[in-house]
N, CA, C and O atoms as a GROMACS GRO file, in nm:
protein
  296
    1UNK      N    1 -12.810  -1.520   1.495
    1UNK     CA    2 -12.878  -1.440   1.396
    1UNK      C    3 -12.925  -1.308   1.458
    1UNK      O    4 -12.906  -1.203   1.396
    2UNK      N    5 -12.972  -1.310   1.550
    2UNK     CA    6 -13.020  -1.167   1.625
    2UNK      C    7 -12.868  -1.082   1.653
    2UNK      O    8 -12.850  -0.976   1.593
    3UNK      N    9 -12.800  -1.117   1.713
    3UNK     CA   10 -12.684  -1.074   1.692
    3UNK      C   11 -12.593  -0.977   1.600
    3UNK      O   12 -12.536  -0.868   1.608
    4UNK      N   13 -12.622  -1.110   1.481
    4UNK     CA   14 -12.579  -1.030   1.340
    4UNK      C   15 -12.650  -0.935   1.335
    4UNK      O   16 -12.586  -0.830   1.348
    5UNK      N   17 -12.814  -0.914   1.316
    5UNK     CA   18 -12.905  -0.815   1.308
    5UNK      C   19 -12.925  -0.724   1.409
    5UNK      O   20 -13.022  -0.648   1.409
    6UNK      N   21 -12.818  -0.727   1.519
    6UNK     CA   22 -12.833  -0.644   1.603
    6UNK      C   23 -12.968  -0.629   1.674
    6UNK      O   24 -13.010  -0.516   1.695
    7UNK      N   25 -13.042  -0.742   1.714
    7UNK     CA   26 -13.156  -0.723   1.762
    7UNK      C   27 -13.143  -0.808   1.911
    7UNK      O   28 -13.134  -0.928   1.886
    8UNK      N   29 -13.140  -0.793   1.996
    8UNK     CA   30 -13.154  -0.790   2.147
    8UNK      C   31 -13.274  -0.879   2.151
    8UNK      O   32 -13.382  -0.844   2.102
    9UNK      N   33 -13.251  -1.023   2.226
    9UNK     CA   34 -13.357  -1.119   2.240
    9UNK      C   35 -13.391  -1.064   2.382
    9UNK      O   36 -13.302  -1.005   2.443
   10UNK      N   37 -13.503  -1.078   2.432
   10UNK     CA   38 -13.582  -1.025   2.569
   10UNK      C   39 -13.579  -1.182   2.626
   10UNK      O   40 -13.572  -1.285   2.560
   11UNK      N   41 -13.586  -1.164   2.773
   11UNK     CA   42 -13.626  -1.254   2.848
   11UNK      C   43 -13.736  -1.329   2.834
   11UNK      O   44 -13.842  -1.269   2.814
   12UNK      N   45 -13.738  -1.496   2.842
   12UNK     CA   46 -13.856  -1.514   2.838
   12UNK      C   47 -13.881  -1.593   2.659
   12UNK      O   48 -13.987  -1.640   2.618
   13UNK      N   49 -13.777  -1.587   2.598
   13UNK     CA   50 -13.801  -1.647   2.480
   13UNK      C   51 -13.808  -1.855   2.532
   13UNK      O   52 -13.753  -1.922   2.619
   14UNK      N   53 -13.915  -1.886   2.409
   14UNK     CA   54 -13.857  -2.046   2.452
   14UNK      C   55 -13.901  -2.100   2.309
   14UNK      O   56 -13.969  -2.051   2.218
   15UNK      N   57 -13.836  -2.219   2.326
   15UNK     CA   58 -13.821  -2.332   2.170
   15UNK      C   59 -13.895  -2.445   2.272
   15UNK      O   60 -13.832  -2.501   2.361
   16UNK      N   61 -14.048  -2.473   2.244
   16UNK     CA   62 -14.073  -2.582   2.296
   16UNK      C   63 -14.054  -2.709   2.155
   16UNK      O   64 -14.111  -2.676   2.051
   17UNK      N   65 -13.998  -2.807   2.152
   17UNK     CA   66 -13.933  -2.899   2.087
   17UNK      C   67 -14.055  -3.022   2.085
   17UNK      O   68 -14.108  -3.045   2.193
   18UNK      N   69 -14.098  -3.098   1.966
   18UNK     CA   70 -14.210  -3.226   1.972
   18UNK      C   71 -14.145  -3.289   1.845
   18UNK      O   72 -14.128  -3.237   1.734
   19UNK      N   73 -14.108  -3.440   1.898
   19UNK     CA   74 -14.041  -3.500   1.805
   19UNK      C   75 -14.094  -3.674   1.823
   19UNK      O   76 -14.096  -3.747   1.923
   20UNK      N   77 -14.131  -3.697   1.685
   20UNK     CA   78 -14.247  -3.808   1.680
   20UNK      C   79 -14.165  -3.916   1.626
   20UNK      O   80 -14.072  -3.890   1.550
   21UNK      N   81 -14.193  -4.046   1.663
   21UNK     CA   82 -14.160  -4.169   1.564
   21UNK      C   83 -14.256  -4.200   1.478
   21UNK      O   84 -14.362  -4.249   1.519
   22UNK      N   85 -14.231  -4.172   1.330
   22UNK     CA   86 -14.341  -4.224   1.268
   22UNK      C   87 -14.330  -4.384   1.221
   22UNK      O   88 -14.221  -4.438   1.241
   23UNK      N   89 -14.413  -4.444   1.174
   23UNK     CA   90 -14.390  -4.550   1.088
   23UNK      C   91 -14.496  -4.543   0.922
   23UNK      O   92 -14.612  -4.510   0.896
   24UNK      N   93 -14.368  -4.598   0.833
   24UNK     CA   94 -14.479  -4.539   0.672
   24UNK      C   95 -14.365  -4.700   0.664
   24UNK      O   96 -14.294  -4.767   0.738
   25UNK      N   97 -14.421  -4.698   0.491
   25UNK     CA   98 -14.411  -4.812   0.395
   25UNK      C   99 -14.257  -4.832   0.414
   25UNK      O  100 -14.215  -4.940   0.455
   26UNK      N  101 -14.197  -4.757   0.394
   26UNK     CA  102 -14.059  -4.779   0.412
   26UNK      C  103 -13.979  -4.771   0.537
   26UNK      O  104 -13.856  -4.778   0.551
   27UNK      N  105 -14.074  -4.757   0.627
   27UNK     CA  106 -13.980  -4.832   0.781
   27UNK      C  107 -14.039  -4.693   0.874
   27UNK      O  108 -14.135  -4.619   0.852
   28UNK      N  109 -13.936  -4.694   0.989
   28UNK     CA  110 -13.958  -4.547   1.055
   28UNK      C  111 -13.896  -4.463   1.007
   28UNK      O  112 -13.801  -4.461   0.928
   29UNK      N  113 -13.966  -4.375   1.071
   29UNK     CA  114 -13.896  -4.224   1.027
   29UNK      C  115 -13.924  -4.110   1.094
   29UNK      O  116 -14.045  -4.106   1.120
   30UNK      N  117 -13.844  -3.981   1.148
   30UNK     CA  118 -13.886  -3.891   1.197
   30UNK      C  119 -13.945  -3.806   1.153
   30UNK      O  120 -13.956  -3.783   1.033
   31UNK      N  121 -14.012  -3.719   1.275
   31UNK     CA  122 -14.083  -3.539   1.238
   31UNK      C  123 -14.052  -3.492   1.368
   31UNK      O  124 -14.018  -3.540   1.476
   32UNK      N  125 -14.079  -3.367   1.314
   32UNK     CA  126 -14.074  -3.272   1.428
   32UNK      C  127 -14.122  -3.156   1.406
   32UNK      O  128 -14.141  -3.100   1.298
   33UNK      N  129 -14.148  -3.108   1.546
   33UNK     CA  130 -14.202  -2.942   1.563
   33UNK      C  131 -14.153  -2.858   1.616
   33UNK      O  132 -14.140  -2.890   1.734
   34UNK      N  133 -14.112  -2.754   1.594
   34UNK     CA  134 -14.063  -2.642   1.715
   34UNK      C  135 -14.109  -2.534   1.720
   34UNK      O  136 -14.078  -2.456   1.630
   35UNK      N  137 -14.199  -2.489   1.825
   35UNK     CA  138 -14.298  -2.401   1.898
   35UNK      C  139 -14.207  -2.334   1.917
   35UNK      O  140 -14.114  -2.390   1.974
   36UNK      N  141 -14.186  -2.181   1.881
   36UNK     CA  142 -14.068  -2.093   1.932
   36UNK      C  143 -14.174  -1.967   2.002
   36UNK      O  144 -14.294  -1.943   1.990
   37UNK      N  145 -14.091  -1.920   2.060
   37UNK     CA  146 -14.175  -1.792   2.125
   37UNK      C  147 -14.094  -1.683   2.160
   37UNK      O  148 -14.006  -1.675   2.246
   38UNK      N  149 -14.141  -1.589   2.070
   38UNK     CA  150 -13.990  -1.456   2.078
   38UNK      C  151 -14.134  -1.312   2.150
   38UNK      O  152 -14.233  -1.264   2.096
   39UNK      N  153 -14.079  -1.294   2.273
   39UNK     CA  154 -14.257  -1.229   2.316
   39UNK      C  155 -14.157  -1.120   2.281
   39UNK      O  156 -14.036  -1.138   2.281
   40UNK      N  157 -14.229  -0.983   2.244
   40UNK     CA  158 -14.124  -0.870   2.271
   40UNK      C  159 -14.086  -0.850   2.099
   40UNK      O  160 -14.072  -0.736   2.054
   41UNK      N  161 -14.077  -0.932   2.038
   41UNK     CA  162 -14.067  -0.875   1.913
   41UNK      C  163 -14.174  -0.897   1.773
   41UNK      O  164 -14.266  -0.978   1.758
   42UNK      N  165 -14.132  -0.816   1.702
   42UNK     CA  166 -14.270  -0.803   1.641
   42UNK      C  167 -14.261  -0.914   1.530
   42UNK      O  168 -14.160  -0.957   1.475
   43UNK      N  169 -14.378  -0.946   1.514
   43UNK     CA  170 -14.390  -1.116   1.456
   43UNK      C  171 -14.295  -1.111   1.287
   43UNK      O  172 -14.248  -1.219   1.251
   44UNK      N  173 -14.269  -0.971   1.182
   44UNK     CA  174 -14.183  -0.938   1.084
   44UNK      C  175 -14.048  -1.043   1.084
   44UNK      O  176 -14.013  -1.142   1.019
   45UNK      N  177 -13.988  -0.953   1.208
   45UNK     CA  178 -13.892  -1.001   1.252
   45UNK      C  179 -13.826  -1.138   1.341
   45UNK      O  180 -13.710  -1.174   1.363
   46UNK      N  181 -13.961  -1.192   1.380
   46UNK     CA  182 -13.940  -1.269   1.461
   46UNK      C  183 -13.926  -1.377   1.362
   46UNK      O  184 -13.837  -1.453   1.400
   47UNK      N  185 -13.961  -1.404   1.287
   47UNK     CA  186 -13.992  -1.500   1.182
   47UNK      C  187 -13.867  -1.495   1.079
   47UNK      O  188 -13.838  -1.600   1.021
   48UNK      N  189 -13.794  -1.380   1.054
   48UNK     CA  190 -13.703  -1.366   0.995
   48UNK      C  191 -13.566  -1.429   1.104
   48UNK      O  192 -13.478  -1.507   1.070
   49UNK      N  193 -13.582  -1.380   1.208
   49UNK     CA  194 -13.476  -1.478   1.318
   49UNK      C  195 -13.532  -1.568   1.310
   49UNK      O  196 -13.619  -1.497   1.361
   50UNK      N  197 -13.586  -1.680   1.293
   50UNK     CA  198 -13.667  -1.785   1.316
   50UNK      C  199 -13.578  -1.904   1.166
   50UNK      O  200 -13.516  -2.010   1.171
   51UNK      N  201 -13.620  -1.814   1.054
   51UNK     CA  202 -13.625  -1.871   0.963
   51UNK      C  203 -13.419  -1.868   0.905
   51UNK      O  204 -13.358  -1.951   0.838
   52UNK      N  205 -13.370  -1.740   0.969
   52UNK     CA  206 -13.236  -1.742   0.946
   52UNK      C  207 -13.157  -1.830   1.006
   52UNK      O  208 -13.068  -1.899   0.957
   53UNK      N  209 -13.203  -1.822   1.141
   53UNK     CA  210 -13.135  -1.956   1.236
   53UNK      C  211 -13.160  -2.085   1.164
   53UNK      O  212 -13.064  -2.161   1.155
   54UNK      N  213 -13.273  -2.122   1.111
   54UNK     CA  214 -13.276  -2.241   1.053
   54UNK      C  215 -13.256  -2.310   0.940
   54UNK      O  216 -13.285  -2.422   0.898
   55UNK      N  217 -13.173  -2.170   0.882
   55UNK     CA  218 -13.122  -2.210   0.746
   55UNK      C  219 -12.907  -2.201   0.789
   55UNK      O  220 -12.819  -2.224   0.707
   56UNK      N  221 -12.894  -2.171   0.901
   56UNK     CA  222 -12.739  -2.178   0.908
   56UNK      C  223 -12.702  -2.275   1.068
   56UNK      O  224 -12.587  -2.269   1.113
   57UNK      N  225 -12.801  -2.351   1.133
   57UNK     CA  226 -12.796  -2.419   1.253
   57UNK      C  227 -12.773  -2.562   1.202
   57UNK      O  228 -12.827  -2.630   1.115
   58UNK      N  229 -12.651  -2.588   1.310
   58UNK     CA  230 -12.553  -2.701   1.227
   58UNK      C  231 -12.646  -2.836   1.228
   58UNK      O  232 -12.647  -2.936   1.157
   59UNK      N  233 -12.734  -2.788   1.351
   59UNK     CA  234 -12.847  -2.939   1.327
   59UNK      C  235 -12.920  -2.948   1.219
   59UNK      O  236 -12.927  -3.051   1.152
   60UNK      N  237 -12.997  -2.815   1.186
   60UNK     CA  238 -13.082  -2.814   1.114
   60UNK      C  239 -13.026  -2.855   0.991
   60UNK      O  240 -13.099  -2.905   0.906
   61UNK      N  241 -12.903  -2.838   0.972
   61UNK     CA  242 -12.858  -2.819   0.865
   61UNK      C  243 -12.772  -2.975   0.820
   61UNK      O  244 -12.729  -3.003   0.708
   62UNK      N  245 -12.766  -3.051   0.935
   62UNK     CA  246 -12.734  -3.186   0.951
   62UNK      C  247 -12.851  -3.277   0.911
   62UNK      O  248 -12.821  -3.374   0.841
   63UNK      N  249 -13.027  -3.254   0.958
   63UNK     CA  250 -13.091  -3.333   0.941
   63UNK      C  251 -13.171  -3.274   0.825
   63UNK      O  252 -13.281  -3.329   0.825
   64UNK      N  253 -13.158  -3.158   0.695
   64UNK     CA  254 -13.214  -3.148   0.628
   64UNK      C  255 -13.217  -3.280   0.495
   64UNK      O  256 -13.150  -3.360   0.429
   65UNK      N  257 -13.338  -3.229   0.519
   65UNK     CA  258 -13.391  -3.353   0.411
   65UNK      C  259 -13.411  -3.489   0.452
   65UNK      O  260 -13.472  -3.570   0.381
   66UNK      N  261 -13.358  -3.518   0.567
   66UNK     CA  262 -13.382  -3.637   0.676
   66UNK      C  263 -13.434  -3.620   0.768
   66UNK      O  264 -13.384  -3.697   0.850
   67UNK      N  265 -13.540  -3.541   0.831
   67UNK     CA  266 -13.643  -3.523   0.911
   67UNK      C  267 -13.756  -3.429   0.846
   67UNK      O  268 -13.723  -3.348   0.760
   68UNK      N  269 -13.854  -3.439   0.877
   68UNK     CA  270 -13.958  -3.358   0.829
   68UNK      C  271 -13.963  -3.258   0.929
   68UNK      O  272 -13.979  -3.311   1.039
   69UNK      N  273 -13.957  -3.141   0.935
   69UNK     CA  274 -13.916  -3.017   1.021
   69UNK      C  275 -14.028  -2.935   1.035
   69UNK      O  276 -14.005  -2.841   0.958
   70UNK      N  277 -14.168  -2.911   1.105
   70UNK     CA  278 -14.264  -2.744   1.117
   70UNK      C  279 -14.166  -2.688   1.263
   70UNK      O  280 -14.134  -2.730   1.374
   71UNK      N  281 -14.145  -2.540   1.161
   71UNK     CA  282 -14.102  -2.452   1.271
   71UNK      C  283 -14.241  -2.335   1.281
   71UNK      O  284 -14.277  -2.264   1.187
   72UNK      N  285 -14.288  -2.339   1.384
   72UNK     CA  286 -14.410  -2.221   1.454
   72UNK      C  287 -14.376  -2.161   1.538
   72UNK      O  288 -14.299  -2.196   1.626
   73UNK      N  289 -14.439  -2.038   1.522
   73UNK     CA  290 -14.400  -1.900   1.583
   73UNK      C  291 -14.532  -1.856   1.659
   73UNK      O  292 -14.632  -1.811   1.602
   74UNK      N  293 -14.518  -1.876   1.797
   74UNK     CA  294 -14.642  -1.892   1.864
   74UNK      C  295 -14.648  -1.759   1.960
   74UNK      O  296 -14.744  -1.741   2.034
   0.00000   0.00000   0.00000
């Protein structure tokens, strides 16, 4: 996505990843979090890479609607 948008990721970016087993009425089930950190760009944009990647990423796009997903921009 930065790419497409021609925007140059800086050194120093990271996806810290937290992924829980829950248990509810109907058995287990997952969640998850992903702490992203884009230092260097301005939070507009960062969030727009953030949110584009996670609407065309083959995982994301594999476990939608079958994991409960917070993506944060820290």
């Amino acid at each position: 996505m930065a790419r497409k948008r021609k925007t140059v990721l800086p050194a120093g970016i990271a996806v810290d990843a937290e992924v829980d087993l829950n248990v509810g009425d109907d058995g287990q089930f997952l969640s998850a979090r992903l702490n992203i950190s884009l230092p260097g760009i301005d939070r507009t944009t960062a969030q727009a890479l953030i949110d584009e990647a996670h609407e065309n990423c083959p995982y994301s796009k594999a476990t939608r609607r079958n994991i409960n997903v917070a993506i944060n921009l820290v």
